[in-house]
C-alpha positions in Angstrom: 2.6 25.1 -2.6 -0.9 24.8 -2.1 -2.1 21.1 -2.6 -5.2 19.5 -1.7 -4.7 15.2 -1.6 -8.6 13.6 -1.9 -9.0 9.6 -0.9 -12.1 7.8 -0.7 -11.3 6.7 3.0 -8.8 7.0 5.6 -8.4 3.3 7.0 -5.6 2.2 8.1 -3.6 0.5 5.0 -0.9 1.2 2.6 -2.3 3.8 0.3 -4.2 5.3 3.3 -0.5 5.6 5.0 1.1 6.6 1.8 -1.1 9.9 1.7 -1.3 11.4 5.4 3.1 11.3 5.1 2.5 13.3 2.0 0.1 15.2 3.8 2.2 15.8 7.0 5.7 15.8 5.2 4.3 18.7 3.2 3.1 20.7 5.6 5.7 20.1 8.5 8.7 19.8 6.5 7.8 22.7 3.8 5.8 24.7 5.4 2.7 23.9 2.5 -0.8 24.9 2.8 -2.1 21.4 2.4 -5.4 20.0 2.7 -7.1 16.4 2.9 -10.2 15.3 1.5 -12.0 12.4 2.3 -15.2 10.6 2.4 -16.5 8.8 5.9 -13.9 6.4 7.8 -15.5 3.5 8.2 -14.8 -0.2 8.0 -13.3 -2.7 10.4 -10.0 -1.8 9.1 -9.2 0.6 11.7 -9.3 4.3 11.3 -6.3 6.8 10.8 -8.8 10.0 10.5 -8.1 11.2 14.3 -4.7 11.2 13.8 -5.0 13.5 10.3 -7.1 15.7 12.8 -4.2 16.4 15.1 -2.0 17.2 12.1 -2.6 20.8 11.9 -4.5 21.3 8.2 -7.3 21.2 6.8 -9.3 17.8 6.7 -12.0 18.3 5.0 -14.9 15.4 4.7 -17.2 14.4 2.0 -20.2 12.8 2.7 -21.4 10.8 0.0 -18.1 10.0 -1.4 -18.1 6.2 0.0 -16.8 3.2 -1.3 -19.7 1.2 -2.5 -20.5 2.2 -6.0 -23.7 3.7 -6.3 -24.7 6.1 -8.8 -26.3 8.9 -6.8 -24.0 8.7 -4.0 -21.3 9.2 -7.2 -23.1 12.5 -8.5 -23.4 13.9 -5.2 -19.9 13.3 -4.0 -19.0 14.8 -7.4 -20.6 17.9 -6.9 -19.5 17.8 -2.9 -15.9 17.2 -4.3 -15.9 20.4 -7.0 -17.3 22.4 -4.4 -15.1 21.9 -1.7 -11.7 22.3 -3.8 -13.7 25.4 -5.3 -13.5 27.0 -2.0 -10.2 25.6 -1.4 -8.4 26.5 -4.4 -5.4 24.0 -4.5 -2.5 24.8 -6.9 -2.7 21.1 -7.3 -4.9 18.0 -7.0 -3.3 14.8 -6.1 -6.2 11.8 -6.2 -5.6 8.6 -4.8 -6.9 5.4 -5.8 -9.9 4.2 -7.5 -13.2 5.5 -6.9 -11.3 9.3 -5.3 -9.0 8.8 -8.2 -12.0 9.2 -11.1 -14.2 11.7 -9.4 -11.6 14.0 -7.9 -10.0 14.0 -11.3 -13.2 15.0 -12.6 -14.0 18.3 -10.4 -10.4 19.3 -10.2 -10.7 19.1 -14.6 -14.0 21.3 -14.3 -11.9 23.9 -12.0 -8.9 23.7 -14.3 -6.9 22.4 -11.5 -3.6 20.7 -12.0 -4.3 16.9 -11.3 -1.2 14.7 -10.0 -3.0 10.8 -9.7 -1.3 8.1 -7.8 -1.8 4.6 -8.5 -1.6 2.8 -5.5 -3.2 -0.4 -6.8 -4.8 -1.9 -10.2 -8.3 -1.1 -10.1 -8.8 -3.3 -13.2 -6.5 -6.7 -13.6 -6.0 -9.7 -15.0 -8.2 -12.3 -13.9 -11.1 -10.2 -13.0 -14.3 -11.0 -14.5 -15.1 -9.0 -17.8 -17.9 -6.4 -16.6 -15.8 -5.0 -13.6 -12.8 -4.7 -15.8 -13.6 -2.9 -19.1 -15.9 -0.7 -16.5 -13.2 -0.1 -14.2 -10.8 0.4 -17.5 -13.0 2.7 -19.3 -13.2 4.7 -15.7 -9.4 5.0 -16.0 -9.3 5.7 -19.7 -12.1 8.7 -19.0 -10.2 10.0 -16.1 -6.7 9.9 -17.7 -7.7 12.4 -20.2 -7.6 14.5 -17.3 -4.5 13.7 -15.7 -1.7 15.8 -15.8 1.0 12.9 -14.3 0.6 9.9 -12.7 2.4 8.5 -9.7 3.2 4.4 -9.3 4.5 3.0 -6.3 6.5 0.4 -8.2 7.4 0.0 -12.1 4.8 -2.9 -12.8 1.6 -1.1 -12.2 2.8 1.5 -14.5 3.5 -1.0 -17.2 0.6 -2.5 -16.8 -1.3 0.7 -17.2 0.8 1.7 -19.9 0.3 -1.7 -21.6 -3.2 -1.3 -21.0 -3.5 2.0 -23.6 -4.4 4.0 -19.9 -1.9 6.5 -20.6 1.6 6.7 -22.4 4.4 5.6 -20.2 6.1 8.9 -20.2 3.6 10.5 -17.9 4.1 7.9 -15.5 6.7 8.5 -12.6 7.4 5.9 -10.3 7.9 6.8 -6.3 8.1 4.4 -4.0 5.6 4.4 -1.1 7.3 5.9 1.8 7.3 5.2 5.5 8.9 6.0 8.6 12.0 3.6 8.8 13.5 4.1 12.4 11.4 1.6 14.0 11.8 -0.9 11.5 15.7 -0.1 12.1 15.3 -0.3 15.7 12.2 -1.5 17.3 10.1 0.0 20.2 10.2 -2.8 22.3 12.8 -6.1 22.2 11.7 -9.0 19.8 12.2 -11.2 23.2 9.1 -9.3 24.9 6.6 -9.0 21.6 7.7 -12.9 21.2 6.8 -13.9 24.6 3.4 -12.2 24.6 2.1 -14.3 22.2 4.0 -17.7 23.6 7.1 -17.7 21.5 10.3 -19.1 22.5 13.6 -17.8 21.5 14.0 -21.4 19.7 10.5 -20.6 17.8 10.8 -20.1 13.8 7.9 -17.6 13.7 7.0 -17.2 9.8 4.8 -13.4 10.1 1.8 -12.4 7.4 0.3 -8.7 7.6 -2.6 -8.4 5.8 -6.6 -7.8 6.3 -8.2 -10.9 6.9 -9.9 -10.5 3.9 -9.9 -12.4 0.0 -7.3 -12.0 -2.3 -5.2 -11.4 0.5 -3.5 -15.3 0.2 -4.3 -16.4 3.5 -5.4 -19.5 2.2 -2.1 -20.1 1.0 -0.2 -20.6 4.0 -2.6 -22.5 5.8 -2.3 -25.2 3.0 1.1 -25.3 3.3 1.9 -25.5 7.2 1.3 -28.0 7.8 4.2 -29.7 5.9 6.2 -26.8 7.1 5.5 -28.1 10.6 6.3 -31.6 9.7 9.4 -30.9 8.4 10.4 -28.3 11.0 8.4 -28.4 14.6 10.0 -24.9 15.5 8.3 -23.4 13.1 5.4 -21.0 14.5 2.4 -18.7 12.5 1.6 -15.2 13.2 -1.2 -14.0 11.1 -0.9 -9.8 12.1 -4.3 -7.9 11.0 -8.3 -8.6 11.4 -10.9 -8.9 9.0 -14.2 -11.2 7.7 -12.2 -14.5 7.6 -10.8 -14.6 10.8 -13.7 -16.9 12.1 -13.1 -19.1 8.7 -9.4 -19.0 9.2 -9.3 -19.9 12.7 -11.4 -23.3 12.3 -9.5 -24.1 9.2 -6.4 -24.6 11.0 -8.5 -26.5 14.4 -9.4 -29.0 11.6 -6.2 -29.7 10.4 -4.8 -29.9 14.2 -2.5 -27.0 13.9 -4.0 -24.5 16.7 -1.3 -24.9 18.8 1.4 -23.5 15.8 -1.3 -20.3 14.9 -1.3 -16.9 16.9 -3.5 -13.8 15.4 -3.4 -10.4 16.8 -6.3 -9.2 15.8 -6.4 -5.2 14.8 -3.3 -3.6 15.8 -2.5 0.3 15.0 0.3 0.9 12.8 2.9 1.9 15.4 3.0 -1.8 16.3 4.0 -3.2 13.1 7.8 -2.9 13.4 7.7 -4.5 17.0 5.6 -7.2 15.2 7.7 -7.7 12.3 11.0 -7.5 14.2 9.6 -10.5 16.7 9.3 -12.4 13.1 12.2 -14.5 11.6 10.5 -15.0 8.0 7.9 -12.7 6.5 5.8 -14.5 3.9 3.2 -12.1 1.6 0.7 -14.3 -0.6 -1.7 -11.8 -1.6 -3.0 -12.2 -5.4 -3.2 -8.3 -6.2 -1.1 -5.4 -4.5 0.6 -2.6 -5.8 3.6 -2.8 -3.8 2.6 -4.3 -0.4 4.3 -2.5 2.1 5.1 -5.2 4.1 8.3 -6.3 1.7 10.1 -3.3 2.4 9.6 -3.2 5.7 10.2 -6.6 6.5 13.6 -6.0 4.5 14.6 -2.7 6.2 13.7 -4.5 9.8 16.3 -7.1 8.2 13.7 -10.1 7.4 14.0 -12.1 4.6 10.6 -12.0 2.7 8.8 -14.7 0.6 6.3 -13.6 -1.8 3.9 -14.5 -4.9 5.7 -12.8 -8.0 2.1 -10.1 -8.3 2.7 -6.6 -9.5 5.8 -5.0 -8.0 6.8 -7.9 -5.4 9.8 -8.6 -7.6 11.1 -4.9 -7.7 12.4 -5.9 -3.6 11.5 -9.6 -3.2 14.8 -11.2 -5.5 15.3 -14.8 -5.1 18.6 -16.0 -3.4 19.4 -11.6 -3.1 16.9 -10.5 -0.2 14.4 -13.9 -0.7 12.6 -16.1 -2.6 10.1 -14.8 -5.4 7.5 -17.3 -5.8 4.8 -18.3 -8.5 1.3 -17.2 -7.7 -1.1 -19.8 -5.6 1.9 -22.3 -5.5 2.4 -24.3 -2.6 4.9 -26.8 -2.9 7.2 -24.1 -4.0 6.0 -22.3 -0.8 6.4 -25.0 1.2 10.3 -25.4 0.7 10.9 -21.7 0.4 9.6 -21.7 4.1 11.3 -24.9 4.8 14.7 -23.7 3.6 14.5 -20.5 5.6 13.3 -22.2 8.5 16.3 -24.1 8.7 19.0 -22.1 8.0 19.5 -18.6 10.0 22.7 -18.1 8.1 21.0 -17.7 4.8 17.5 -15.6 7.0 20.7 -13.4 8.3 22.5 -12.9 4.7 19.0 -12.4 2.9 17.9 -10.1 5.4 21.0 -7.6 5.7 20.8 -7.5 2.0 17.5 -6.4 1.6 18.1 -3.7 4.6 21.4 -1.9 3.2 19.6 -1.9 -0.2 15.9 -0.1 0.2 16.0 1.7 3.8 16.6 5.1 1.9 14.6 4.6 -1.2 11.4 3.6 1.3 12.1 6.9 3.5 9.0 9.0 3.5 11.0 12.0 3.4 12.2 10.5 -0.1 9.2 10.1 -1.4 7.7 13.4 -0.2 10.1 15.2 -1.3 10.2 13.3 -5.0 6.5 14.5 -5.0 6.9 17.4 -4.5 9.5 17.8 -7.6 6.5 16.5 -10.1 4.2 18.8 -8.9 6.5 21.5 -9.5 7.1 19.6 -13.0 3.6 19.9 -13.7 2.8 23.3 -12.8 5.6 24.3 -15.0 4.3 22.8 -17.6 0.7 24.3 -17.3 2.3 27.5 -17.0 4.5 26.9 -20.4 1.5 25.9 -21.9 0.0 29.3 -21.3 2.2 30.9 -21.9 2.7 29.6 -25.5 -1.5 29.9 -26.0 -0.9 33.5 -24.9 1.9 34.3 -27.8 -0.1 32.0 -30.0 -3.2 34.1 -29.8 -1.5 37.1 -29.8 
């Protein structure tokens, strides 16, 4: 196949990671001409752009396609976009996200191109201000009519687009987003060694977030919380893993309420670090407010962690209460604060919840799974298109 995969940016984060596996499955594993289009990396995120580069295809940048909105940065990207998969001439288009997701749909309809779209996140939602979302929906609606599939990383967000009139649900395909397992199965380096860099003890309870620093990403959350967490159980330790805006904010939040000493941050760490990270955890907790599936659930279950989260989006297709953890209402605390507690307290039940959630998703998270699964709706959709001709051709005939 011949496939060309356009994103707005190539940070490091889930949908970001989703699309350079595709991108590398496809062409190490099949042997695909494959190409990936972006706009400029930049952001305090971190970058995965120079390791595309070393993947052996085509990366292929576009200069005004950038994530602010702006309306001539939006025409010119267009017109970058339609000429660059001109030149290219992909059997398929597979757009990613919001912003990537509208205008590569756009040039790859004025080409005729094939378009596969993958919803990584909502870019409308519940709870947004009305502007943004019937601007954001009407985007969605406009670029749907040019969709020939789309791809979910968990059932919700395809019922909610479905629910939303975006599209019927029977073009929508759910895959989950893939990753490399092994070192979530067995870590780089001991949890003993990551533990003691940051002052851990083996007795520690070390409750783990990964997440941008960064609103909507629940942050807040926890911090109201530990503090009764700590009360209850003095073993009980923080690590906030990821960088961002709020660090600053964060940081004397938890001076104030005399809780420095129960806090570590790592700041930016590359995404090789992760599993060492998560494996040095006993609990992962994920409070974000808006996620498609955050990554984080599955790999804190596949490194054998049980996982708390806020019941948003797709949490609750691998987060099940009392099966692999505790599935919480959104913005609550006090439920929180005794689903930590409980954990905290009882390794049995971090042990049984974690094994479960292990033996269950490790192969559905593989990113050979989901490449692969990709790779079967494409060849679904060309079909189709082809079919389609086929039948104008005896139609006009």
């Amino acid at each position: 196949m011949r496939t060309a995969h356009v994103i707005t940016r190539m940070i490091i984060g889930g949908a970001q990671e989703n699309t350079l596996l595709t991108v590398e499955g496809q062409h190490r594993d099949y042997g695909d001409e494959v190409a990936l289009v972006t706009g400029p990396t930049i952001g305090p995120e971190g970058s995965l752009i120079d390791r595309a580069r070393r993947g052996g295809f085509p990366v292929i940048e576009v200069p005004n396609l950038i994530r602010a909105v702006s309306p001539i940065d939006e025409w010119k990207a267009l017109r970058q976009l339609t000429e660059a998969l001109c030149e290219y001439a992909p059997q398929i288009v597979h757009t990613h996200s919001g912003k990537a997701g509208v205008l590569g749909r756009a040039a790859a309809a004025k080409l005729g191109i094939p378009v596969v779209h993958t919803v990584h996140g909502p870019s409308f939602f519940r709870g947004q201000s009305a502007l943004p979302y019937m601007t954001y929906r009407a985007a969605e609606l406009w670029a749907a009519r040019r969709t020939d599939r789309f791809i979910t990383v968990c059932d919700a967000m395809a019922d909610q687009y479905a629910d939303a009139g975006v599209a019927p649900r029977e073009k929508f395909v759910t895959i989950y987003s893939g990753m490399d397992v092994e070192p979530f199965l067995q870590p780089p380096r001991s949890p003993r060694e990551v533990r003691s860099k940051f002052g851990f003890t083996s007795t520690d309870i070390v409750v783990g977030k990964i997440a941008r620093l960064f609103h909507k990403k629940g942050h807040e959350f926890v911090l109201r919380c530990a503090a009764d967490v700590v009360r209850q159980n003095s073993r009980v330790k923080f690590l906030f893993v990821g960088d961002g805006i709020l660090r600053e904010s964060l940081e004397q939040q938890i001076a104030d309420a005399g809780l420095t000493d129960h806090f570590r941050f790592t700041g930016l760490v590359p995404p090789d670090r992760v599993p060492e990270l998560i494996h040095a955890m006993d609990i992962v907790v994920h409070t974000s407010l808006r996620e498609g599936l955050a990554r984080v659930l599955p790999q804190g279950l596949i490194a054998g962690k049980p996982v708390v989260s806020y019941d948003i989006d797709g949490a609750r297709e691998v987060c099940i209460t009392g099966e692999t953890g505790c599935l919480l209402p959104p913005e609550s605390i006090s439920e929180l604060t005794a689903a930590l507690t409980e954990l905290a307290g009882d390794a049995r039940l971090r042990e049984k919840l974690g094994s479960a959630g292990r033996e269950r998703f490790t192969e559905q998270f593989r990113h050979q799974t989901m490449t692969r699964r990709i790779r079967e709706v494409y060849a679904d959709v060309m079909s189709q298109r082809n079919a389609g001709r086929l039948s104008s051709g005896r139609t006009a005939s």
